[in-house]
C-alpha positions in Angstrom: -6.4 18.6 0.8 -7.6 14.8 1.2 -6.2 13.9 -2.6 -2.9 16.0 -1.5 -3.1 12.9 2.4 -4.2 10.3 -0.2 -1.9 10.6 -2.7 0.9 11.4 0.2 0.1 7.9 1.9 0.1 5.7 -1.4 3.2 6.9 -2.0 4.8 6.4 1.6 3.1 2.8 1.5 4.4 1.7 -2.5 8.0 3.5 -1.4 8.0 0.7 1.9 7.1 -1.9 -0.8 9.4 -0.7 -3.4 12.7 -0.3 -0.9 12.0 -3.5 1.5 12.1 -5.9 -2.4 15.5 -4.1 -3.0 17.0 -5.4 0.1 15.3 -9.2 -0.2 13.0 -7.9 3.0 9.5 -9.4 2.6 7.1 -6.4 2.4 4.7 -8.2 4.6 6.4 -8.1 7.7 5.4 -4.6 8.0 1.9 -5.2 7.8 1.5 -5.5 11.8 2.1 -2.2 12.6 0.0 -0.4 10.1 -3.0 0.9 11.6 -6.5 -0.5 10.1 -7.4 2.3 7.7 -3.3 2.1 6.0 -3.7 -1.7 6.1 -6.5 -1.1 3.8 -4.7 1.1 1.5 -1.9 -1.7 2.0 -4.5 -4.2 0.4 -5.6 -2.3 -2.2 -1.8 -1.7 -3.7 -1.3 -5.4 -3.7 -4.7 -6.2 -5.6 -3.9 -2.9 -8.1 -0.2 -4.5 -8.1 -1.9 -7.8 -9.1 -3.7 -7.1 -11.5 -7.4 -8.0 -9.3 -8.2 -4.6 -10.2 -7.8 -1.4 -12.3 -7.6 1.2 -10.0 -6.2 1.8 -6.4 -9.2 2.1 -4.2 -11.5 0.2 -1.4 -13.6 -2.8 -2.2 -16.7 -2.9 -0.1 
């Protein structure tokens, strides 16, 4: 069940990436109303996206 959430809310936050570059929107002004745990999974797509690191995940 928590893979099925996880895998869920990466998809919902690259899809808000994704759409908001089709339509010149900077994906960044969404970050202010994501709550602190998806503004973490928000970081971690833009270092995977990077290239900072192989895998989507937290960095402690």
């Amino acid at each position: 069940m928590v893979t099925v959430i996880l895998d869920a809310t990466i998809g919902f936050l690259e899809s808000l990436q994704n759409h908001s570059s089709h339509v010149e929107l900077d994906p960044e002004v969404f970050v202010c109303y994501l709550h602190p745990v998806l503004l973490r999974w928000w970081d971690a797509l833009n270092r995977f996206w990077s290239g900072k690191t192989p895998y989507i995940g937290f960095e402690d």
